[in-house]
DRENDO-1510 file (C-alpha; in Angstrom, 1 decimal, always signed):
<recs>
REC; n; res; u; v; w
REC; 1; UNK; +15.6; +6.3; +29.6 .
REC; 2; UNK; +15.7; +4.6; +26.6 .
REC; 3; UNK; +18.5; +1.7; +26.7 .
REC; 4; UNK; +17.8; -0.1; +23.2 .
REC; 5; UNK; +16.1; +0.6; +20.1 .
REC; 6; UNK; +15.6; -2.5; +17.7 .
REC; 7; UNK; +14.6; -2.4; +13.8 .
REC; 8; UNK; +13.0; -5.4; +11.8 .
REC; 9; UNK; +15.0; -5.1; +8.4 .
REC; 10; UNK; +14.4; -8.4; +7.2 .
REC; 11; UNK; +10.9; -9.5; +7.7 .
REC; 12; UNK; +12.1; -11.9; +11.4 .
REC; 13; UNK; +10.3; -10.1; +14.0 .
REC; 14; UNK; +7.0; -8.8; +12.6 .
REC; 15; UNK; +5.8; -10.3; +9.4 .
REC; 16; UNK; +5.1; -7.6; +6.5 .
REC; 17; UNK; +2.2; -9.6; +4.9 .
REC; 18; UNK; +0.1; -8.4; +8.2 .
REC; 19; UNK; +1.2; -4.7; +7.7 .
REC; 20; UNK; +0.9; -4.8; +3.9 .
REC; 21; UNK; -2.7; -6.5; +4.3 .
REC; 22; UNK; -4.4; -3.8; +6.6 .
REC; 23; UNK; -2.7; -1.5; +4.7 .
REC; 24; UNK; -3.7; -2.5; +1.3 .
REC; 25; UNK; -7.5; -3.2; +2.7 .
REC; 26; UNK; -8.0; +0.9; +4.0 .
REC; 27; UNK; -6.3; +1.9; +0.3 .
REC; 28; UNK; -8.7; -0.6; -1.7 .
REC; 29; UNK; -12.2; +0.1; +0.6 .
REC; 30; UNK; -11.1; +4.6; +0.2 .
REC; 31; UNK; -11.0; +3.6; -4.0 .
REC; 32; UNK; -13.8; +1.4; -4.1 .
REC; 33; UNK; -16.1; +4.3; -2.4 .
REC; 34; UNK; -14.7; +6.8; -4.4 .
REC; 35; UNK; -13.8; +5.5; -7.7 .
REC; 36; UNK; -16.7; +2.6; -7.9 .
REC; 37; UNK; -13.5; +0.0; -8.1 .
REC; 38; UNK; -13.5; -3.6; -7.2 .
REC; 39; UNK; -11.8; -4.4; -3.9 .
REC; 40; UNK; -10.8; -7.6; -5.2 .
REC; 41; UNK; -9.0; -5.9; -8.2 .
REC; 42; UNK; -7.6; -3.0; -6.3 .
REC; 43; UNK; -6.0; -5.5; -3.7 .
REC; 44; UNK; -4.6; -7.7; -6.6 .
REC; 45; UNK; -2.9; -5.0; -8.7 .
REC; 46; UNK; -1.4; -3.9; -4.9 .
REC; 47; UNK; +0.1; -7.0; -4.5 .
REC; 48; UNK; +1.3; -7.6; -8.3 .
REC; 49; UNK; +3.2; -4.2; -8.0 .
REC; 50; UNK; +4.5; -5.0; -4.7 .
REC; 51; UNK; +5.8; -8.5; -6.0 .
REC; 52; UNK; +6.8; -6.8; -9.6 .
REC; 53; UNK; +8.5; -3.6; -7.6 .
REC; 54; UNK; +9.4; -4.8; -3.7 .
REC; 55; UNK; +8.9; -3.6; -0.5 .
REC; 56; UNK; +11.2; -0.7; -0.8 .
REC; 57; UNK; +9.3; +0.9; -3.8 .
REC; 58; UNK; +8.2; +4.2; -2.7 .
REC; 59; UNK; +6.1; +4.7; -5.7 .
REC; 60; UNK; +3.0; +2.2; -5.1 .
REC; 61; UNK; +0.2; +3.9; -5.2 .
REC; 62; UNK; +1.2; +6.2; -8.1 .
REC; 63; UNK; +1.6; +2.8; -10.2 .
REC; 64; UNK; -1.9; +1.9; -8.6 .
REC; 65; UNK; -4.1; +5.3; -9.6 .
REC; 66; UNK; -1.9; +5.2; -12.9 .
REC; 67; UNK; -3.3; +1.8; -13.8 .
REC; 68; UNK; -6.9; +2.7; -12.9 .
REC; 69; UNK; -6.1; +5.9; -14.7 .
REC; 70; UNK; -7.3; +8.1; -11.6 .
REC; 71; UNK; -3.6; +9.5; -11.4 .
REC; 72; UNK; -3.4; +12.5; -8.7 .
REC; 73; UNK; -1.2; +13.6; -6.7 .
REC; 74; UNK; -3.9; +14.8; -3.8 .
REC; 75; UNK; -5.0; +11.2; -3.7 .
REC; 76; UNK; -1.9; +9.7; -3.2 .
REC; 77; UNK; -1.1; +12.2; -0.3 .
REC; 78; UNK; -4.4; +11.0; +1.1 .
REC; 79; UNK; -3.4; +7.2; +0.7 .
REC; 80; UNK; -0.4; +7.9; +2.3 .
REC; 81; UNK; -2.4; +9.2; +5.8 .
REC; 82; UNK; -5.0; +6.3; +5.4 .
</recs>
C-alpha cells in the first residue's frame, strides 16, 4: 500500500541540472550521428533555450531542429523516447 507520494516542484530534492545533462547528452550524441552536428554546439543551444524559455517549455527540441534547420516532427517524437 502506498501511504505517501512526494513531488520535487522546485528543484530541493533532486537537482534538474543532472536530469537536464543526461538528457541533453542522448539528444546531442542521436544529432551529431545523424545530422553530422557538433555536440558542443547541440548542448549549448540546449541550454541557451532552456535558460531563454525555462524548464516548463514544452517546445525544446522543436526550437533546437528549427535552429539547425532539420525541423521534423518524426524526430522530435524520437527525442522525446531517447
Amino acid at each position: 500500500m502506498i501511504t505517501s507520494v512526494f513531488f520535487d516542484l522546485d528543484n530541493t530534492l533532486y537537482d534538474q541540472r543532472i536530469y537536464f545533462a543526461s538528457g541533453f547528452k542522448v539528444v546531442a550524441t542521436y544529432l551529431c550521428d545523424n545530422y553530422s552536428l557538433e555536440e558542443d554546439t547541440v548542448i549549448k543551444v540546449l541550454y541557451s533555450l532552456l535558460n531563454d524559455k525555462g524548464s516548463l517549455y514544452t517546445r525544446l527540441f522543436d526550437d533546437l531542429l528549427d535552429y539547425f534547420a532539420i525541423y521534423d516532427k518524426k524526430v522530435i517524437e524520437l527525442l522525446i523516447k531517447l
